[in-house]
N, C-alpha and C positions, 0 to 999 in steps of 0.2 A: 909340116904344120897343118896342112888340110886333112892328111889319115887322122891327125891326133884330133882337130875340128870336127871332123863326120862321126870319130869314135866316140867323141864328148856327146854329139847330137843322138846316134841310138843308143848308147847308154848312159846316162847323164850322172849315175849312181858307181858307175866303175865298178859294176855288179859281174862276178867273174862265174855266176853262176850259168851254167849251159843248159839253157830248156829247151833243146831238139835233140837231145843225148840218146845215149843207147843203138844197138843195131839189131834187128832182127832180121831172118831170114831163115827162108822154110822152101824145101823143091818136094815134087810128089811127082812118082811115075805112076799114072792113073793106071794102066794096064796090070800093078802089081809087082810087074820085077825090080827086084833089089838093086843097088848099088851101092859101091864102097858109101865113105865118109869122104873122101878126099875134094869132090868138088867142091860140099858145102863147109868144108872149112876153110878150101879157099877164099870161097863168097864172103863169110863173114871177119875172117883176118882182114879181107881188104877194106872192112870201115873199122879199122884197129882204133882211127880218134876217133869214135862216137862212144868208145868204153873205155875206162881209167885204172883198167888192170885189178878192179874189186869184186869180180864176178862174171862167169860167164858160162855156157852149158848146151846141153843140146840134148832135144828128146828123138829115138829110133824106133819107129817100128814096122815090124815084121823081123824083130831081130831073134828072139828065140825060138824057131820053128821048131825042137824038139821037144821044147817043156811049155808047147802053145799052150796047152791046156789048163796049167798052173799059173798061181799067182807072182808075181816075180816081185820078193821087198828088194830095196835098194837102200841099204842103212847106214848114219851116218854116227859113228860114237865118240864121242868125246874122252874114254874112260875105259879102261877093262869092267870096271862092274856095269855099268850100261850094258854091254856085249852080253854078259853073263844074265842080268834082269829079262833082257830083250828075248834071249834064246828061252829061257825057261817061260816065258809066257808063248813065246811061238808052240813050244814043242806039246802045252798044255792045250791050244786051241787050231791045231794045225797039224799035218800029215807035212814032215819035210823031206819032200825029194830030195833034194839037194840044199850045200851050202859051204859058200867060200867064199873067201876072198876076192870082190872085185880086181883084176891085175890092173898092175898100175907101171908105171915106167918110171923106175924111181931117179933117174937120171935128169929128169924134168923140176925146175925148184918151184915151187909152189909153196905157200905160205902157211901154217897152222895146219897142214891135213891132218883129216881125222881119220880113224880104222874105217873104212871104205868094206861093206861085206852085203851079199847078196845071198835073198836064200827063193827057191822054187817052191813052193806050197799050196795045200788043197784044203779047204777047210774039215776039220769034222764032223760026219754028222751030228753026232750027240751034240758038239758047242753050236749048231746049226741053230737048233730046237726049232725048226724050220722057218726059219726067216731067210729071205734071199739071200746068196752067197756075199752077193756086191756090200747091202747095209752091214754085215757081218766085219768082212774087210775094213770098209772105212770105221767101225767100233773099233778095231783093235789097232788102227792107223791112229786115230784119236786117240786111243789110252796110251800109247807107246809114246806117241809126242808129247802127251801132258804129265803122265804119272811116272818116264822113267827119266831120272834126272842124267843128261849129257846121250840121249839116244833120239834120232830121228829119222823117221821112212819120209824119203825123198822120191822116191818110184814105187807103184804098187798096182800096175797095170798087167794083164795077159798077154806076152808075145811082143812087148816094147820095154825100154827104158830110159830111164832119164840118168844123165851124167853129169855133173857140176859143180861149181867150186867158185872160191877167190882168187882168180887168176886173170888175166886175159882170155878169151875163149879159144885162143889157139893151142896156147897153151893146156888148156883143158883138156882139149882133144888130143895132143900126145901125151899129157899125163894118162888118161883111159886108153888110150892106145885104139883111136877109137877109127882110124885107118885098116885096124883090122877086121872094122864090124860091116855087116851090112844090112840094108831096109830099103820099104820103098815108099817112107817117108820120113822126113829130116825134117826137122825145125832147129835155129841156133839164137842164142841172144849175145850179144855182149853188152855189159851193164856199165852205167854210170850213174850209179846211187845218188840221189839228193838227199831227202828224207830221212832214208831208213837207211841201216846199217849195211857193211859192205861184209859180209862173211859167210860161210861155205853154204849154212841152209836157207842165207836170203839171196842165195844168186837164181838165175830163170833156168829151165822151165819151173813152173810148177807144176805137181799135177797131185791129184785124187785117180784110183781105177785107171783107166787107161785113158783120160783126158791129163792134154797138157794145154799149157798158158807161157808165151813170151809175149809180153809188154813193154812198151816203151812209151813213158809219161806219168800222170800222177792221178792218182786215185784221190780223191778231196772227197768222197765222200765215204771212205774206209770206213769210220766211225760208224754209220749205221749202216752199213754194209756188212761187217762183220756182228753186231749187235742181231741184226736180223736173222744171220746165218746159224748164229750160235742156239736160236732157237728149236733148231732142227737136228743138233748133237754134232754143228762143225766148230772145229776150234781153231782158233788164229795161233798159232807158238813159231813162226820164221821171220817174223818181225820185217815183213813184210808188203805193202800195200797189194800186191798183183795176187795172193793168198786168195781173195776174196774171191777173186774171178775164175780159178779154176772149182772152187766149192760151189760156187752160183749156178754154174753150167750145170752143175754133177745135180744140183738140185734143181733146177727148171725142166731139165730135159731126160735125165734118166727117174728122179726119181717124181716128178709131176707130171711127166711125160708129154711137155709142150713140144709142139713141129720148132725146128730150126727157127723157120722167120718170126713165130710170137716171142723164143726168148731173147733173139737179136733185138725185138721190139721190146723187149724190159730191158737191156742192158743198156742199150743206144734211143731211145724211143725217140719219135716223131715230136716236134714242140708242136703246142698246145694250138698254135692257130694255122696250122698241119693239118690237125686232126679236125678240128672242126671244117677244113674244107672237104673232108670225106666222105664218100656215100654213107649213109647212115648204119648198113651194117657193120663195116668196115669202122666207124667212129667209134661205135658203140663198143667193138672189138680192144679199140685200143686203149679207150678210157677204164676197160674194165682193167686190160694188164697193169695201167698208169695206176690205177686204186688197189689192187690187189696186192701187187710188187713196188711200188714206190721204192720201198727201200733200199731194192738192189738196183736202182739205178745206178749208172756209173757216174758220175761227175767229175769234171777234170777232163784234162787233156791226155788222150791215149791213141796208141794204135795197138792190137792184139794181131796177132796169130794163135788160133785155139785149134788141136790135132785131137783126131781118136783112132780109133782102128777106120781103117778106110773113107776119112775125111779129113780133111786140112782148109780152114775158113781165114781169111783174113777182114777185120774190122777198125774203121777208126769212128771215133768222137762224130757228132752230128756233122760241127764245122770243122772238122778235120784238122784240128790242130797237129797232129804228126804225121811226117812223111808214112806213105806206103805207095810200090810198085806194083804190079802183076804182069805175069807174064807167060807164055805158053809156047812149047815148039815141042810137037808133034805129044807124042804121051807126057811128057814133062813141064807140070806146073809148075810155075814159081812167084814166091813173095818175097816182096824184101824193102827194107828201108830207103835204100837206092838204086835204081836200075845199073848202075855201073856194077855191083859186087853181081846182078843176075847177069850181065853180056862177059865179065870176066872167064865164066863158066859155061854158057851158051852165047857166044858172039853172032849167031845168025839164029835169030827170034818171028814166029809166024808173028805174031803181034806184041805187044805192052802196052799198058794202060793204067792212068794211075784212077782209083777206082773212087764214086762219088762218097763222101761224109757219111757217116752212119749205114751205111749200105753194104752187106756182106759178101765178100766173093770166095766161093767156094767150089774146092776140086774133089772129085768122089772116086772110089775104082771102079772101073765099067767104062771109065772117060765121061762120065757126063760134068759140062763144068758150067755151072751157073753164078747169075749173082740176082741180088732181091733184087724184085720191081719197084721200077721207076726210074734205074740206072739208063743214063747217059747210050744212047742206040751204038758207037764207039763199044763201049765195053758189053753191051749185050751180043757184038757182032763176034766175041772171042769165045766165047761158050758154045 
């Protein structure tokens, strides 16, 4: 009679909706050396209930070293003619090294999959007509996901990939068979959709180029978030809220070329009577990103892990609405949504830290590991 009392008291609504869902976790050997997948799929099986078996995935990189140099798509089709559209516009704007079949372990049941095919590519000069490689890529990532009906690039970064599905994310991982890959840096999510649909191209990571995005919580300000993006030739088609954030990055920092802490400071910004207690340069600094960007601010409750080639960042909401860990022993970084799925895999930890609201902590290769100022002297002492 008192469980059923205290249960009546925090939920009064018999609301069976779960808003601390989802699991994320990410390890980095800052020195560069590779390793399997095996730990961090241990890590993330072990928050199996924080995901509802609709989604789950994980980005690798350093995992192509012979075809570093090319573009790696990762495509998902619905259809033989998709396959057949998708290839004849590769082969028109693209030099294909290679292409095949993603392997897959078909003895794993997974739900609706789709033709799973990967191809290595270099752009051409002529389709160049010299515009950067990168804008070129995300053009023809954008036509394929809007113009060809039942096709979609899921991965499309140098020397990484993204792998993912409707499944559990353990399941994922032996569906790709992804025991036999290796990188020296991982990210995973396991998903428990609210909002948005639960199917193969809304599960995490997301990425553009060689950024990825696992998320956990809700984007409320999607609406002009994606409005703003579209300005700039990104298109939202995975029916997705967490979409936004891996385009946001690609456009604050590669292609406006802000430092790390200004676009942490659009995504997460400082509230208003923050900034006003700022030195003036410093205020001035961030009222212009608050005016400039308003729109991609994030709102809503989140925690991110965003990767690139030799950087792995983890971020939450101002007041921290979602769990996140950190953690370090010796070259090996780690994030994650609980410290128990990181000690499962490293049981003896130089430190853990859970990192302050809106404040980014980030691991780089060379081992240098910071977080922004103003962090908590605890987590500055792990860097």
């Amino acid at each position: 009679m008192i469980d059923r009392d205290m249960n009546k008291l925090n939920n009064p609504y018999n609301d069976d909706k779960v808003i601390s869902a989802c699991s994320l976790f990410g390890m980095m050997d800052v020195s560069g050396k590779v390793f399997s997948g095996k730990d961090i799929i241990r890590a993330i099986a072990n928050m199996h209930v924080r995901s509802n078996g609709l989604g789950g995935g994980f980005a690798v990189y350093g995992l192509y070293p012979r075809y570093a140099d090319y573009y790696a798509f990762h495509l998902m089709y619905m259809n033989k003619q998709a396959r057949t559209e998708t290839e004849d516009l590769l082969k028109e704007n693209f030099h294909m090294v290679l292409a095949e079949e993603i392997p897959v372990n078909p003895c794993i049941a997974v739900s609706n999959a789709p033709g799973l095919w990967r191809y290595f590519l270099e752009p051409e000069a002529a389709s160049l007509n010299g515009r950067p490689a990168d804008d070129f890529v995300i053009e023809k990532v954008m036509q394929i996901n809007t113009c060809i009906e039942g096709a979609f690039v899921f991965s499309s970064g140098k020397n990484m990939g993204v792998f993912k599905g409707a499944a559990y994310p353990e399941d994922i991982a032996s569906y790709f068979r992804l025991e036999e890959y290796a990188g020296y840096l991982w990210t995973a999510h396991g998903r428990f959709p609210t909002n948005t649909p639960g199917w193969w191209g809304g599960a995490h990571p997301f990425n553009i180029l060689d950024w990825t995005v696992v998320h956990n919580g809700e984007i409320s300000s999607y609406g002009i978030n994606r409005r703003y993006l579209e300005m700039f030739g990104y298109a939202c088609t995975l029916q997705t809220d967490t979409e936004v954030i891996a385009y946001a990055v690609d456009l604050l920092m590669r292609r406006h070329k802000l430092p790390l802490e200004a676009a942490v400071s659009v995504l997460a910004p400082a509230f208003w009577e923050e900034i006003e207690r700022m030195p003036a340069a410093k205020q001035e600094l961030h009222r212009a990103l608050r005016t400039v960007y308003g729109s991609l601010l994030l709102n809503g409750p989140f925690t991110v892990i965003i990767a690139r080639q030799g950087e792995m960042m983890g971020l939450t909401d101002r007041i921290r609405l979602r769990p996140l860990t950190a953690a370090t022993r010796g070259d090996m970084f780690f994030l994650s949504s609980e410290e128990s799925a990181i000690r499962l895999v490293c049981p003896e930890l130089d430190r853990a830290w859970i990192p302050m609201g809106g404040e980014p902590v980030i691991a780089r290769l060379g081992g240098t590991k910071v977080v922004a100022e103003g962090a908590v002297a605890a987590a500055k002492g792990a860097c």
